[in-house]
N, C-alpha and C positions, 0 to 999 in steps of 0.2 A: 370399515374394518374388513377384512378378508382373515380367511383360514384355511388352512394348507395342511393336508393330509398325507402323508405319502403311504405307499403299500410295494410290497418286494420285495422285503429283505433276505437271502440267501445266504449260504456257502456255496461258490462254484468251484469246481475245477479248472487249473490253468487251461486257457485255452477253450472256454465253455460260454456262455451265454447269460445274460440276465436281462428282464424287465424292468426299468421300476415305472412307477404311476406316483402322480401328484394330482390329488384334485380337491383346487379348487369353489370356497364360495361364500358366497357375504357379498362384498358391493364389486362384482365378476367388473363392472363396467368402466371401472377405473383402473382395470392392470391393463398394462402395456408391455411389461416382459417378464417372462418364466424363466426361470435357468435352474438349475440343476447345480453346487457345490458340496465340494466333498472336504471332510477333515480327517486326517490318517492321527494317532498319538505320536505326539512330540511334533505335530506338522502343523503349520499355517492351512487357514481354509485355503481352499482352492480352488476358481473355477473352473467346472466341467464343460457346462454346455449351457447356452440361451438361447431365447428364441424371443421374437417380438409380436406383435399382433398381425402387424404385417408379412411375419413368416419369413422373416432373416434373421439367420444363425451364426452363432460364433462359438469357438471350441475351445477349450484348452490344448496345449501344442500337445502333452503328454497321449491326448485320447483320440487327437485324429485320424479319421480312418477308422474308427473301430469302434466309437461310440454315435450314436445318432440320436440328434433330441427331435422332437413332434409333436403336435398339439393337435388338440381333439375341440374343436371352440363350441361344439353343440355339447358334449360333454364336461366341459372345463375343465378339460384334464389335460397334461402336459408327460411324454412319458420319457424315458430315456432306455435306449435299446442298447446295451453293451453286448460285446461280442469281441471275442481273443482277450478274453481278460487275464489278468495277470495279477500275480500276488502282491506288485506296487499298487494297484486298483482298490486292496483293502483299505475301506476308509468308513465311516457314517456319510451317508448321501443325504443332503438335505436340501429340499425346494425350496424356492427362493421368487418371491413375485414382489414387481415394483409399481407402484403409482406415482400419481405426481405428486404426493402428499407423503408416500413414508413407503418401508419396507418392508417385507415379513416374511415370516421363516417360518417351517415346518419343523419337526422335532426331530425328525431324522431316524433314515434305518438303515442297519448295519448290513453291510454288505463284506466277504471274507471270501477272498481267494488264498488257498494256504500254498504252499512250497514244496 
């Protein structure tokens, strides 16, 4: 079992900054990748960003350039750095860790760039 916390949720201004944090813990030894998805209302989730143990990343096309994901493997945390955010950016941000056995999701927090 694993458990996924996440921490960050804001209101930014366009054009402004956010952190978030997911961490990580239960059986740490069996994920192999974190990612970061987002769900806007009336939208399909979305991937944002992932990362593997190995430390290769994938983006969604919407956030490249502007969002960065990273991992902390002494801390098991996985963060996501946004920057030039934008009011399509409002969505719930939710972690996302994979084993070879199943998947699990974090509850997710809301993030709100307004217009």
């Amino acid at each position: 079992q694993v458990q996924l916390v996440e921490s960050g949720r804001g209101l930014v201004q366009p054009g402004g900054s956010l952190r978030l944090s997911c961490t990580a813990s239960g059986s740490l030894g069996s994920i192999y990748q974190l990612a970061w998805y987002r769900q806007a209302p009336g939208k399909q989730r979305e991937l944002v960003a992932s990362i593997t143990t190995g430390g290769d990343t994938n983006y969604g096309d919407s956030v490249k350039g502007r969002f960065t994901i990273s991992r902390d493997g002494a801390e098991n945390t996985v963060y996501l750095q946004m920057n030039s955010l934008k009011p399509g950016d409002t969505a719930v941000y939710l972690c996302f860790g994979l084993t070879g056995l199943a998947a699990y999701w974090g509850q997710g927090t809301q993030v709100s760039v307004p217009s």
